[in-house]
Wavefront OBJ file of the C-alpha trace (Angstrom):
o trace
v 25.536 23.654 -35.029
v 25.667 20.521 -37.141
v 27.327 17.657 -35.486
v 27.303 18.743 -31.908
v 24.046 19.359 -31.822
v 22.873 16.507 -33.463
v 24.560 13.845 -30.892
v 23.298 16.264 -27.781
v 19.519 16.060 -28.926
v 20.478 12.263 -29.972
v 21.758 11.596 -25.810
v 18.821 13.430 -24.790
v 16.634 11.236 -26.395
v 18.130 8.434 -25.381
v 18.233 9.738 -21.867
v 14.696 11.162 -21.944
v 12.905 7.530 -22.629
v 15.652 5.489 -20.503
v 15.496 7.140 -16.823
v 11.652 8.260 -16.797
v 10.492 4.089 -16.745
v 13.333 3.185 -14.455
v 11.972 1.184 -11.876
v 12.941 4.024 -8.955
v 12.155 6.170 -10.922
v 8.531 5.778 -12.828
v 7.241 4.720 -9.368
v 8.325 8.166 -7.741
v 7.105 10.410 -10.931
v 3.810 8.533 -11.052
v 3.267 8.975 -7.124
v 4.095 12.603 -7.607
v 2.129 13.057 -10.893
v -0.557 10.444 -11.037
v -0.761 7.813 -13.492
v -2.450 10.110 -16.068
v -0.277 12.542 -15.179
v 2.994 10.790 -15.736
v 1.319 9.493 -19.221
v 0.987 13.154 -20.796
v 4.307 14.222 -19.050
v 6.116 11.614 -20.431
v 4.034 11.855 -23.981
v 5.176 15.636 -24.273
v 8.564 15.169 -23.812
v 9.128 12.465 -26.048
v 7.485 14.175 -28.659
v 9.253 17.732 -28.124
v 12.887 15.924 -27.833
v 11.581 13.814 -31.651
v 10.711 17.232 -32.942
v 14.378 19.003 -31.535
v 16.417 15.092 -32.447
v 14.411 15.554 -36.206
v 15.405 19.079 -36.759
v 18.799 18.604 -35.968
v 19.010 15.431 -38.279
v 18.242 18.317 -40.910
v 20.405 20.473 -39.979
v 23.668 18.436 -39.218
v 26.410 17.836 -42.877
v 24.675 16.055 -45.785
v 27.129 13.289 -46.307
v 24.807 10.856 -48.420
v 25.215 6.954 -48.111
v 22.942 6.310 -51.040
v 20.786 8.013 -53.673
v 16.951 8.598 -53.336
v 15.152 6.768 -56.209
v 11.795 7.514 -56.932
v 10.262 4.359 -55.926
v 11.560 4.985 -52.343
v 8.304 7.068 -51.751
v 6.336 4.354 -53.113
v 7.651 2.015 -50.464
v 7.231 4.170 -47.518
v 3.248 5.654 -48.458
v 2.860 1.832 -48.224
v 5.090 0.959 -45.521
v 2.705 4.180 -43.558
v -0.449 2.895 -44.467
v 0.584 -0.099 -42.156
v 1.923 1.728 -39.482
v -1.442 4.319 -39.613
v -3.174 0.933 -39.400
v -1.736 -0.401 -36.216
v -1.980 2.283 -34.821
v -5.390 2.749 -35.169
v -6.313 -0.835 -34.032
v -3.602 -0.320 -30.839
v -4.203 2.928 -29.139
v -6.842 3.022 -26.607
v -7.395 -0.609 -25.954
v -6.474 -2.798 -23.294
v -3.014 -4.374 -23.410
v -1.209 -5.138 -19.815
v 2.003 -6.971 -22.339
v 3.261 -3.513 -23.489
v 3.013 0.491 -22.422
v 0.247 2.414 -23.505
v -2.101 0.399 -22.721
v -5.931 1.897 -21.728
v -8.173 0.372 -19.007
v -5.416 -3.153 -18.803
v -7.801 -4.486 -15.942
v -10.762 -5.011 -18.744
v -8.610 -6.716 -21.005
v -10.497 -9.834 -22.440
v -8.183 -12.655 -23.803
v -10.845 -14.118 -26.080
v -11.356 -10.892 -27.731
v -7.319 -9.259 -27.910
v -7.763 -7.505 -31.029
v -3.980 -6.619 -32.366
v -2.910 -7.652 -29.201
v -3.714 -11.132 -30.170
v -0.834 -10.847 -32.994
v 1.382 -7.908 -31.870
v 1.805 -8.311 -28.039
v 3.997 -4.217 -28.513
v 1.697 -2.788 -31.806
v 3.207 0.478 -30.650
v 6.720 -0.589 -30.871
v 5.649 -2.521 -34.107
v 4.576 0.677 -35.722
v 7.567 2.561 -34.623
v 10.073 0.127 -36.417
v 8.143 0.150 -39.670
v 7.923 3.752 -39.353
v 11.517 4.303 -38.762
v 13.282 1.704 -41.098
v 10.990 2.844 -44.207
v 12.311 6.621 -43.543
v 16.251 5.145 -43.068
v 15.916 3.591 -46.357
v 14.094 6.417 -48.125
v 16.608 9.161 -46.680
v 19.857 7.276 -47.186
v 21.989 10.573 -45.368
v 24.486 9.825 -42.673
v 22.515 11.476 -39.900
v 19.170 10.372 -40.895
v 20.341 6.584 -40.994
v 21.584 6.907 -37.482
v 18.386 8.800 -36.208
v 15.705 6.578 -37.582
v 18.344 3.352 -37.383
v 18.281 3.553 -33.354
v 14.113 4.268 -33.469
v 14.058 1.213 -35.183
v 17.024 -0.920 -33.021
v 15.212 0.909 -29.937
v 11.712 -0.570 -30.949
v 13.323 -3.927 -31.588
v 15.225 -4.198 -28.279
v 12.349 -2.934 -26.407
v 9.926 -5.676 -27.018
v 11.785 -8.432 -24.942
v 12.470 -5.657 -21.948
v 9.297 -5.170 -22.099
v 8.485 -8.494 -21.730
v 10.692 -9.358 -18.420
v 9.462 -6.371 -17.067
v 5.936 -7.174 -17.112
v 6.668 -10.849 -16.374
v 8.312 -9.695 -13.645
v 5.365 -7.183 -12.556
v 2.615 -9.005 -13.261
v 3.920 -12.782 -12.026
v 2.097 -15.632 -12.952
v -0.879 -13.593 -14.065
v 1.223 -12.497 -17.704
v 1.279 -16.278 -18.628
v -2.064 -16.830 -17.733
v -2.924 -13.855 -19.993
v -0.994 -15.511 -22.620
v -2.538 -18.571 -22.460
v -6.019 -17.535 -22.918
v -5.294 -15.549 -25.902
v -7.542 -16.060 -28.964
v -6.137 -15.071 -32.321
v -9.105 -14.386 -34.416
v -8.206 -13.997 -38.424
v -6.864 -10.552 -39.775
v -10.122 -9.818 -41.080
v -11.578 -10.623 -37.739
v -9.262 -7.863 -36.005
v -9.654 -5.101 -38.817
v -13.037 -4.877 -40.139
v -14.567 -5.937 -37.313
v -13.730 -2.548 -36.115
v -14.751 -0.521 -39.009
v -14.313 3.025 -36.896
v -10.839 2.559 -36.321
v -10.117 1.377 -40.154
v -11.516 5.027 -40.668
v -9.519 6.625 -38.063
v -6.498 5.041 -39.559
v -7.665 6.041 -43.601
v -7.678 9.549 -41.886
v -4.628 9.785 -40.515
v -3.013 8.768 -43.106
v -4.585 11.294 -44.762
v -3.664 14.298 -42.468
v 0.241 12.669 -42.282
v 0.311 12.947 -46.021
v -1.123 16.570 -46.009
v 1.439 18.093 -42.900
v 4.445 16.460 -44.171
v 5.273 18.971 -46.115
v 4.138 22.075 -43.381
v 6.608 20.077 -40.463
v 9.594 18.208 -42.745
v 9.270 20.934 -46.358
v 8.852 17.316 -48.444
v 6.279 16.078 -49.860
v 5.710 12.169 -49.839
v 3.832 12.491 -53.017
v 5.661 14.461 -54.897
l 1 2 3 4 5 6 7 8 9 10 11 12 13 14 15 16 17 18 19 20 21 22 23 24 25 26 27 28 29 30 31 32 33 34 35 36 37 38 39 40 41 42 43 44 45 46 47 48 49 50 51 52 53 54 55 56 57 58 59 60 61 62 63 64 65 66 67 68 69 70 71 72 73 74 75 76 77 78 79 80 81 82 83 84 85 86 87 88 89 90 91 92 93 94 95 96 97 98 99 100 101 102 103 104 105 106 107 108 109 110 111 112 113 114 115 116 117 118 119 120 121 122 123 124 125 126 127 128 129 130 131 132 133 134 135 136 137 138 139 140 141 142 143 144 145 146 147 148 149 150 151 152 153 154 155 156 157 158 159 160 161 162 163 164 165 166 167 168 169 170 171 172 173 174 175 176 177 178 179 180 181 182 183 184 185 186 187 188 189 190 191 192 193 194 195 196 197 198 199 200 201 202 203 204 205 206 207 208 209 210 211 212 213 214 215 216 217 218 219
């Protein structure tokens, strides 16, 4: 379908992640789903409109900006190993700054983790994740698809940041305040399990890349 379909699946996504958190909204679909609930709803549609927005990337005209080089894999297998290590360190800890956050009540300000030096890792690890796959693709489509992840990642952090000011009141700066930021080495290896989980999936990305996208990064 090439174009059309493209900028459908593109508004969709766009759609998909802006009405779902709107404040009339998110309150109604939580009360109707539960807060788990709306979590796992929301989770699955993002990822089923990336999968349909991805596959239409591939399928809409090749009109190429720039030439792939070689050394563009090099930069994103290390650009990946970053991302697979925030994300490791991010998901399932406390963080009442950002979304995603697990359990925000216990979160302890003298021990933040990546929270102490990302207040949105998740957004963080989206616009690496993106902007290394812009460069490395250099087609018209994919520029535009992985260009808005990463201006969408960028722009979210500071709307994030009213919002929760405005949710959480005098409480956020509090938060803030009491923040320690222990070294890097504090917040990595003093959480050796999650340096593995992010070693292994980095590891399994490397290995389905080519089953979901037909390209190896290695190769």
């Amino acid at each position: 379908m090439g174009w059309p379909e493209f900028a459908a699946a593109l508004g969709v996504f766009l759609v998909s992640h802006a009405v779902p958190v709107r404040p009339p909204v998110k309150p109604w679909l939580v009360g109707l789903l539960g807060q788990r609930g709306f979590t796992l709803g929301y989770s699955l549609l993002s990822l089923a409109v990336l999968a349909w927005l991805i596959a239409a990337a591939g399928r809409a005209p090749f009109v190429m900006l720039w030439a792939w080089k070689p050394w563009h894999n090099h930069l994103v297998l290390a650009v990946m190993a970053v991302v697979c290590l925030i994300l490791a360190l991010a998901i399932g800890r406390p963080n009442p700054f950002s979304f995603g956050g697990t359990n925000n009540a216990a979160f302890d300000p003298a021990r933040p983790g990546i929270v102490g030096w990302i207040r949105h890792p998740l957004l963080a690890a989206l616009a690496l994740w993106a902007g290394a796959h812009a460069f490395a693709n250099g087609t018209l489509a994919h520029v535009l698809m992985f260009g808005i992840f990463a201006a969408f990642a960028l722009v979210g952090g500071p709307l994030i940041d009213r919002r929760r000011q405005r949710d959480m009141g005098p409480e956020w700066q509090r938060l803030h305040r009491l923040i320690v930021r222990p070294g890097a080495g504090a917040v990595m290896f003093g959480q050796p399990l999650r340096l593995v989980a992010a070693g292994a999936l980095y590891l399994v990305l490397i290995l389905i890349h080519p089953l979901l996208f037909g390209v190896s990064p290695i190769l």
